[in-house]
C-alpha positions, -999 to +999 in steps of 0.1 A: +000+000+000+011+035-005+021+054+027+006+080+038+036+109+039+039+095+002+000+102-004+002+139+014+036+147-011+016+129-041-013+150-034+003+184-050+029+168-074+009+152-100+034+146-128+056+127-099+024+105-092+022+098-129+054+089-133+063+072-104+032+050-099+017+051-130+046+044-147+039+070-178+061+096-190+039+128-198+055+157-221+058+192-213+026+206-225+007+175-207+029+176-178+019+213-173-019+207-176-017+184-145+001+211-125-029+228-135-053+212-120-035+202-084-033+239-083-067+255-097-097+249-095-105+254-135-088+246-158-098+243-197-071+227-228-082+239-262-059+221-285-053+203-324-062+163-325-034+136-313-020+153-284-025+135-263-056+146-240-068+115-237-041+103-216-038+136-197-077+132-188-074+096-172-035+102-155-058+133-140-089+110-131-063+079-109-044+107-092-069+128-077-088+091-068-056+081-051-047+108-033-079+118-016-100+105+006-139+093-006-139+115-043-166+114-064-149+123-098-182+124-124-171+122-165-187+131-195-183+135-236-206+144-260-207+109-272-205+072-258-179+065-285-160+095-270-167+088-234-164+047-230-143+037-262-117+063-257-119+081-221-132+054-204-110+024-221-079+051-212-084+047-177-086+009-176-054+009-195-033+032-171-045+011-144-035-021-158-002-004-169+004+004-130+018-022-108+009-004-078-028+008-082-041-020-102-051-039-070-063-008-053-095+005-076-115-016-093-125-007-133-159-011-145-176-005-176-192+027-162-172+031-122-140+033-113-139+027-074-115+021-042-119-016-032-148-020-005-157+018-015-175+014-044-204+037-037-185+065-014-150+064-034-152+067-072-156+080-106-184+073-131-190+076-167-218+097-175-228+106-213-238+144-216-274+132-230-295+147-202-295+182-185-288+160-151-258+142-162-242+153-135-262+164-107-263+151-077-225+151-072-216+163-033-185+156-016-156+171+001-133+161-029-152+161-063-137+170-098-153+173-134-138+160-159-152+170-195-137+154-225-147+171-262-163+206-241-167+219-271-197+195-278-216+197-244-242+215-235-244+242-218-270+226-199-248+201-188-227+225-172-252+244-150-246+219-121-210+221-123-210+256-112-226+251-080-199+227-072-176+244-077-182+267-053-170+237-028-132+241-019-118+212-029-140+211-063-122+210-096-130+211-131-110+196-164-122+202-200-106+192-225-113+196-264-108+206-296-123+242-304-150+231-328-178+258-316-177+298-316-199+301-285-210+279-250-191+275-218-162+259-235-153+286-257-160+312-231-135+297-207-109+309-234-124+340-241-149+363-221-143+339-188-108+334-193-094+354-160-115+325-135-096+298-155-065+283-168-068+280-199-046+261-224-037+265-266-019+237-275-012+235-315-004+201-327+025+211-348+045+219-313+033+191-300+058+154-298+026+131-302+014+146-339+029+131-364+043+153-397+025+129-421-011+142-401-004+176-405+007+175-442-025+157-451-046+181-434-025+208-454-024+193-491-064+187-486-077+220-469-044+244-467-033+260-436-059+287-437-090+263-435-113+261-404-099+223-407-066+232-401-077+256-379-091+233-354-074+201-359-042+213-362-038+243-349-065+243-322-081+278-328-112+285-329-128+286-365-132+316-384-159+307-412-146+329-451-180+348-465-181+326-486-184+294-469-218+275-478-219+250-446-197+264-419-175+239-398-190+242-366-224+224-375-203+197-387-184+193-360-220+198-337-236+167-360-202+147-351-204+151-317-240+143-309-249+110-298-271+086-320-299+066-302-312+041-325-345+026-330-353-006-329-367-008-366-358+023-382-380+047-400-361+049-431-331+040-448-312+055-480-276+045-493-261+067-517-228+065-544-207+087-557-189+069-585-154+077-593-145+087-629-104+089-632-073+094-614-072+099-574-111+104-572-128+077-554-159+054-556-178+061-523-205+041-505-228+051-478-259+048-461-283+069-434-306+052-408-330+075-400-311+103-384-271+087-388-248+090-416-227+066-427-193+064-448-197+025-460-170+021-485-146+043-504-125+024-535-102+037-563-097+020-594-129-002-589-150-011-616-190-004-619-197-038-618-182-047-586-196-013-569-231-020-577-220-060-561-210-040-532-244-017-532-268-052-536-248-068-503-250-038-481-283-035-492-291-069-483-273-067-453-289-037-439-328-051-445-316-085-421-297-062-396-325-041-393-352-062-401-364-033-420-395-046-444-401-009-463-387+001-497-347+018-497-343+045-526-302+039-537-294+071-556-262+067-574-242+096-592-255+090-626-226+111-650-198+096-668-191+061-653-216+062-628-244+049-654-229+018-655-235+014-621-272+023-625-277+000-656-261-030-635-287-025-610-315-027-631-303-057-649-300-070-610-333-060-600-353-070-635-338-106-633-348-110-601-382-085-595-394-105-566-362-105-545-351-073-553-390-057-554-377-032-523-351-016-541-357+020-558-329+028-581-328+065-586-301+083-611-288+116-597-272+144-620-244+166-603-241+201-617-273+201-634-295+234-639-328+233-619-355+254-618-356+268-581-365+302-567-330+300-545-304+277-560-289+273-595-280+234-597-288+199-583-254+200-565-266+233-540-300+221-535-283+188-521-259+210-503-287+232-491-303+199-477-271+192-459-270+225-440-307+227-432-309+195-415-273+207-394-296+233-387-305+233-343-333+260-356-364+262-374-373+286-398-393+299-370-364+298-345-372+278-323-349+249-314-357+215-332-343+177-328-310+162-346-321+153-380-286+147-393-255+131-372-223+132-397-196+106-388-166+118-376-144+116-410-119+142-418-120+140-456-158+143-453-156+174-426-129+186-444-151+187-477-182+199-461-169+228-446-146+243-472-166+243-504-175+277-514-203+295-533-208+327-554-242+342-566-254+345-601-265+369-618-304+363-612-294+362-573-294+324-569-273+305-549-240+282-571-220+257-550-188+256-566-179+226-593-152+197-584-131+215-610-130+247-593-120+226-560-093+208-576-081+246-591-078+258-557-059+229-546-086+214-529-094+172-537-126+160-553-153+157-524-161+124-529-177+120-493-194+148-494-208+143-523-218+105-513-236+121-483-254+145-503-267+114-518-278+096-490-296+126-475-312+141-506-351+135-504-369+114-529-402+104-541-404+069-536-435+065-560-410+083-591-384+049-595-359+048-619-368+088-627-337+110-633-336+134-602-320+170-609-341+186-641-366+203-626-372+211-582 
């Protein structure tokens, strides 16, 4: 067991505790945040992906359990994913990794807990899906630890400040700076004298690797939002002429998909490569939840409408979903072949395939619409309503799209520009104009604007982009 004089000296020196009994050795910036928090009660790390926060978040969470008596230490992300799969699994690793502790606290899938304390000595995993996440919380020793801030609720945070008014009561957030407003961004701007706040850019940091920030360069260039937050971790600064600005990407990312039990509808889209480094992409949306499926270069149409049939397939017998599923492929150049292959399919074999509606889509093609000049904004204009949190009214409405978190498809989503004609109607810029700018053929984002288009399901077969 650990001493006690070694517990009183451990209790202010947390970089010591990690490296003596944790056996880790943390890096300057991440050595610094834990000298943070043993000596504030705030503090708040805005920072680029891969720096290791993760790591910083759990050493944070065993330390202050160790070295004080009966804590409750509540958790939360915007996401299970974010909370359990990466928070969560970070703890149980440290522990294991730890010769000395790992017989001390028992790990659970939700608690982390002193043995024979399990109800007065732990900390718990709570997802930021409810106002009361983390009420409830009183003890003499209690510390919040919020991983991704940027995508929690402000309501989340309301019973945080009470607490904090405890001595002894500490918060950690930790996150990349994906929103320009909330309690996370505040902390580094208008509250910024009641915390200590943190910028960390990745390309100081050990942990990012060169090959990361290159890619994120060549796609998006240095003075993209992408780059911006990933890399750099700044807040975003969204150009004028930005159709779908990053942070309701990043929002959609980070909010949590409950799914039903049979859903209410499902759609898979393509977007069918034509030459060189563009790629054939696959994906499909249950209800509410975007997904990238598949993503090949060099594949022919044959084999892409093979893959299209099996996930199809697949996704009636996961879901035991009886109702029809529209597939709307990116009909120009190659991508007809793909279409005719899957009305061969589907005429040889009407009964089986008697749920499938195949539905040609025409990028780039004039429409007749009061606001937008081509089938390629109306589908972006789809996009960014349903990232919307407000109605045309105002008033805030549910999630009706949750993008996956995919940095060629954020990336694409949130860098594509538009212009107005001369008639005052909105143009999404061409792939070509992309590709002039240095930017690479949005592939995803062009899948997805498949998948989330609306259709008629009674028009099958019908060329969608002439007239809307």
């Amino acid at each position: 067991m650990i001493i006690e004089d070694a517990i009183l000296h451990y209790a202010d020196h947390p970089v010591e505790f990690v490296e003596d009994l944790i056996g880790a050795k943390p890096d300057d910036k991440q050595a610094e945040i834990l000298q943070s928090v043993a000596k504030n009660p705030r503090t708040s790390v805005r920072s680029g992906h891969g720096i290791g926060k993760s790591a910083v978040e759990a050493w944070t969470l065993i330390w202050f359990m160790a070295t004080r008596p009966f804590p409750k230490i509540p958790c939360t992300a915007p996401t299970q994913h974010q909370l359990f799969d990466i928070l969560w699994a970070e703890v149980a690793k440290w522990l294991r990794h730890s010769k000395y502790l790992s017989d001390i606290f028992v790990w659970t899938k939700e608690k982390v807990y002193m043995k024979g304390h399990p109800e007065e000595w732990f900390a718990v995993a709570r997802t930021a899906t409810k106002p009361d996440a983390l009420q409830g919380f009183h003890a003499d020793y209690t510390m919040f630890i919020i991983d991704e801030a940027s995508g929690v609720d402000d309501k989340i945070f309301e019973p945080i400040l009470g607490a904090l008014s405890t001595d002894g009561a500490k918060l950690l957030m930790c996150g990349n700076p994906t929103q320009v407003q909330g309690f996370f961004y505040d902390s580094h701007k208008k509250n910024r004298s009641v915390y200590k706040s943190f910028h960390i850019d990745g390309r100081s940091s050990s942990r990012v690797s060169d090959e990361f920030i290159k890619s994120i360069v060549d796609m998006y260039g240095e003075d993209s939002d992408v780059f911006r937050v990933r890399v750099a971790g700044e807040f975003p600064e969204k150009g004028d002429d930005i159709f779908i600005p990053l942070p309701l990407v990043e929002k959609s990312v980070m909010t949590e998909y409950v799914p039903r039990d049979i859903p209410h509808s499902i759609h898979i889209g393509c977007d069918v490569a034509r030459f060189g480094s563009d790629k054939t992409v696959i994906g499909y949306k249950i209800d509410e939840k975007a997904v990238i499926h598949k993503r090949r270069q060099g594949q022919d149409t044959m084999k892409t409408a093979s893959d299209i049939i099996v996930l199809s397939e697949w996704l009636r017998d996961k879901y035991n979903y009886k109702s029809a599923i529209p597939v709307k492929i990116d009909d120009g150049g190659v991508g007809g072949g793909v279409v005719d292959r899957l009305r061969q399919i589907k005429e040889n074999e009407p009964d089986r395939f008697s749920w499938l509606v195949i539905i040609p889509v025409h990028f780039g093609q004039r429409i007749n619409h009061k606001y937008y000049y081509d089938t390629t904004t109306y589908m972006m204009s789809v996009i960014k309503r349903l990232l919307q949190p407000f109605d045309d009214e105002g008033k805030e409405k549910p999630v009706e799209l949750i993008l996956p978190n995919d940095n060629e498809l954020i990336g694409q989503l949130s860098t594509r520009r538009y212009s107005l004609t001369d008639n005052s109607k909105i143009r999404i810029e061409g792939k070509e104009a992309m590709k002039k700018r240095g930017q690479h053929s949005p592939d995803e984002a062009d899948c997805i604007c498949l998948v989330c288009l609306p259709v008629n399901l009674g028009k099958e077969d019908k060329n969608i982009g002439r007239d809307r």
